[in-house]
C-alpha positions as CSV (number, residue, x, y, z in Angstrom):
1,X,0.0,0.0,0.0
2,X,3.1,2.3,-0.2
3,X,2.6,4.9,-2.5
4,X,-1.2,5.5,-1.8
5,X,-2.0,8.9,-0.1
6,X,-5.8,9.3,0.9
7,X,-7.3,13.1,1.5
8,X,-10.3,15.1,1.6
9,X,-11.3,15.5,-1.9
10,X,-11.5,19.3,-3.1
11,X,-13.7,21.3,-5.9
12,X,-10.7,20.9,-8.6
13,X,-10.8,16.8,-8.3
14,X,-14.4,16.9,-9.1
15,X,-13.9,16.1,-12.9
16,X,-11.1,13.5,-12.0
17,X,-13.8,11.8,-9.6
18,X,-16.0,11.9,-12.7
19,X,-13.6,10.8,-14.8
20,X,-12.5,7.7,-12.4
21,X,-16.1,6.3,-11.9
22,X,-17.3,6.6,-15.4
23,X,-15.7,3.2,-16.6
24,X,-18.1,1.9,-13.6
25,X,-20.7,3.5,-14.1
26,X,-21.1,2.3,-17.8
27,X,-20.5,-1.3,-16.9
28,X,-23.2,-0.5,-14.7
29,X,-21.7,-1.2,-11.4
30,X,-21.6,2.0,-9.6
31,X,-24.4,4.6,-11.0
32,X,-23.8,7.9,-12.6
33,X,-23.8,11.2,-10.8
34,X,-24.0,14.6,-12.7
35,X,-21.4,17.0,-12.4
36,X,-23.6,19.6,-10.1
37,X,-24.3,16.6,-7.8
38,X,-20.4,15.9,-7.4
39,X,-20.0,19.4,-6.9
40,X,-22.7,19.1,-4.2
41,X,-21.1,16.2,-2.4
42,X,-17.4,17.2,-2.6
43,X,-17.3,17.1,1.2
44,X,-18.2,14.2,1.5
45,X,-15.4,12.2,-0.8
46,X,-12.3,11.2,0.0
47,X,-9.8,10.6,-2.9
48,X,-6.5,8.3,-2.9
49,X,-3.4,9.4,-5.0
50,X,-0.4,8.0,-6.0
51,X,3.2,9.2,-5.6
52,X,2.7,11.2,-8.8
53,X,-0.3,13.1,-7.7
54,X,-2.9,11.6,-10.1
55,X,-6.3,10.2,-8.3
56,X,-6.6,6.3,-8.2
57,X,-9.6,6.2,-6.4
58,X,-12.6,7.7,-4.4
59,X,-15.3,6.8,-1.6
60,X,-17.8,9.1,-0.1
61,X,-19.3,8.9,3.1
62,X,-23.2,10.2,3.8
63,X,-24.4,10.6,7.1
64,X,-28.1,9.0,6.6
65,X,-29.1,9.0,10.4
66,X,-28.1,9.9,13.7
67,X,-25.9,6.5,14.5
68,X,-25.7,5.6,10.7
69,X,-23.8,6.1,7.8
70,X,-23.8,5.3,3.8
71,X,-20.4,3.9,1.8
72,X,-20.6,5.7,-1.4
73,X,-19.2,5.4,-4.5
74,X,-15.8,3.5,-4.1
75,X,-14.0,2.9,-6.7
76,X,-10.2,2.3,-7.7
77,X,-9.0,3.0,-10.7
78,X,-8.6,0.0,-13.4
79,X,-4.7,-0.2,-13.2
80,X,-4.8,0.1,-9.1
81,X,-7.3,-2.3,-8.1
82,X,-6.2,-5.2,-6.0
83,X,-3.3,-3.0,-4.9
84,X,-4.9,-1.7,-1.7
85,X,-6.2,1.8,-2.8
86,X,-9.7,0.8,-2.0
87,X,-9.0,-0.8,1.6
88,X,-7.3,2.6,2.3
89,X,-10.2,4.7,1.7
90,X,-13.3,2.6,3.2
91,X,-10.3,2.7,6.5
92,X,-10.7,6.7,5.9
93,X,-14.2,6.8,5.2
94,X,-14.5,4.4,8.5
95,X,-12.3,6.7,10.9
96,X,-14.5,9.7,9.7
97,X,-17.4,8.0,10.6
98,X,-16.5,7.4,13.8
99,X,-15.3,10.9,14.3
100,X,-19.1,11.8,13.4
101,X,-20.4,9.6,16.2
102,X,-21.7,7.0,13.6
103,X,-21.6,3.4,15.2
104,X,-23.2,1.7,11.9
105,X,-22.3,1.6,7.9
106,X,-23.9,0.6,5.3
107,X,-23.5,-0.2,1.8
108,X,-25.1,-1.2,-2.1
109,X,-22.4,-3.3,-3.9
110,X,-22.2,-6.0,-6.1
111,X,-18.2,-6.5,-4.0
112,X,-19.4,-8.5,-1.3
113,X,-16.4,-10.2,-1.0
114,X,-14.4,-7.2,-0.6
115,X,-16.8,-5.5,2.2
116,X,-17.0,-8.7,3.4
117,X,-13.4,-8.8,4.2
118,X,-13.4,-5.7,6.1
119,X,-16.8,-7.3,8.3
120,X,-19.7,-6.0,6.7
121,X,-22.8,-8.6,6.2
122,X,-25.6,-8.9,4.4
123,X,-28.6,-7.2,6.2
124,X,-31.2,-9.3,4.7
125,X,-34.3,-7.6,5.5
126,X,-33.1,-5.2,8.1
127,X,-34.2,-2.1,8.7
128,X,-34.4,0.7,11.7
129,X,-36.7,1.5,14.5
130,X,-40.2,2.3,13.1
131,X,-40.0,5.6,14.4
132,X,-36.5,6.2,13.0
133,X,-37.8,4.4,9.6
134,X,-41.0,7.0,9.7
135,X,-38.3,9.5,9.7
136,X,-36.3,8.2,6.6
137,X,-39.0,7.7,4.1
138,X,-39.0,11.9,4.4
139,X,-35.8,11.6,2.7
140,X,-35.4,12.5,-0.9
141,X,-32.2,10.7,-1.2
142,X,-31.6,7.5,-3.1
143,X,-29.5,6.3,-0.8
144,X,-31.9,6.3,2.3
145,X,-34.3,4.5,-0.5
146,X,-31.5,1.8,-1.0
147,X,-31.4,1.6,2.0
148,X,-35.2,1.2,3.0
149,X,-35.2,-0.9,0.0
150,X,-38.2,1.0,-1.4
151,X,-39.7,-0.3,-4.3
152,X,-38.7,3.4,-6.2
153,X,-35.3,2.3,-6.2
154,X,-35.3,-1.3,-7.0
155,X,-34.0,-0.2,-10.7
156,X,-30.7,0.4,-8.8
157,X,-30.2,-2.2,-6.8
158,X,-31.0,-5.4,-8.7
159,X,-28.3,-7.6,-8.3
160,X,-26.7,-5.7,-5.5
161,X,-26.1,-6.6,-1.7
162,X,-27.2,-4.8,1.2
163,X,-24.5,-4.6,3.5
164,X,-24.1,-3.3,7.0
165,X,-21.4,-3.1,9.5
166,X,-21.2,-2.5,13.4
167,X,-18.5,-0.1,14.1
């Protein structure tokens, strides 16, 4: 993993975040985000460079409730996968969420044996309190709806896992 520096992302690698996901996005594994909505999100990214400065990979973080959090969009880039860039980020995106006071994460991958390694499991049909679920289904988000697994979404998440992990 030498080599690999993860930071915060910034406005100016918005286009290289675009740029890195796209290849996923059209083999249908992650799904597309417009520009604005990158823009949007920027704080909540994380991006992973090499020695040379160029990005090799991203993950977001999105605080959904109160004690839990969403995985977003991690990705390596094609020549740096199985090289560690995407264990290095989900650590980041994991120690910022439990700077935030999240104790739970969850995710929508098709990568289960790679979230599995670092001790997420399928939730099956798990869900929240009702009171806390009430609260959700206010939420415009996808994400939340992923995570609901609300029929509005079920486009997006055919042949995907829902994952979950204790922190």
């Amino acid at each position: 993993m030498t080599g690999i520096t993860v930071r915060r992302a910034r406005t100016t690698d918005v286009h290289g975040i675009r740029d890195l996901i796209e290849p996923l996005v059209e083999e249908r594994i992650l799904l597309g985000k417009e520009l604005v909505t990158l823009y949007e999100g920027v704080q909540e990214f994380r991006v992973a460079e090499d020695e040379d400065g160029r990005l090799i990979g991203v993950g977001a973080l999105h605080v959904m409730w109160e004690d839990l959090g969403e995985v977003r969009t991690l990705a390596a880039a094609s020549d740096w996968r199985h090289r560690g860039v995407g264990h290095a980020l989900l650590e980041r995106l994991e120690t910022d969420a439990r700077e935030l006071g999240l104790s739970r994460l969850f995710c929508l991958t098709f990568e289960t044996g790679f979230f599995g390694r670092h001790g997420y499991t399928d939730m099956g049909s798990e869900t929240v309190d009702p009171a806390v679920y009430a609260e959700l289904l206010r939420s415009t988000d996808d994400g939340v709806a992923e995570f609901l697994d609300l029929a509005r979404v079920k486009q997006n998440t055919l042949g995907n896992t829902r994952m979950i992990k204790q922190l």
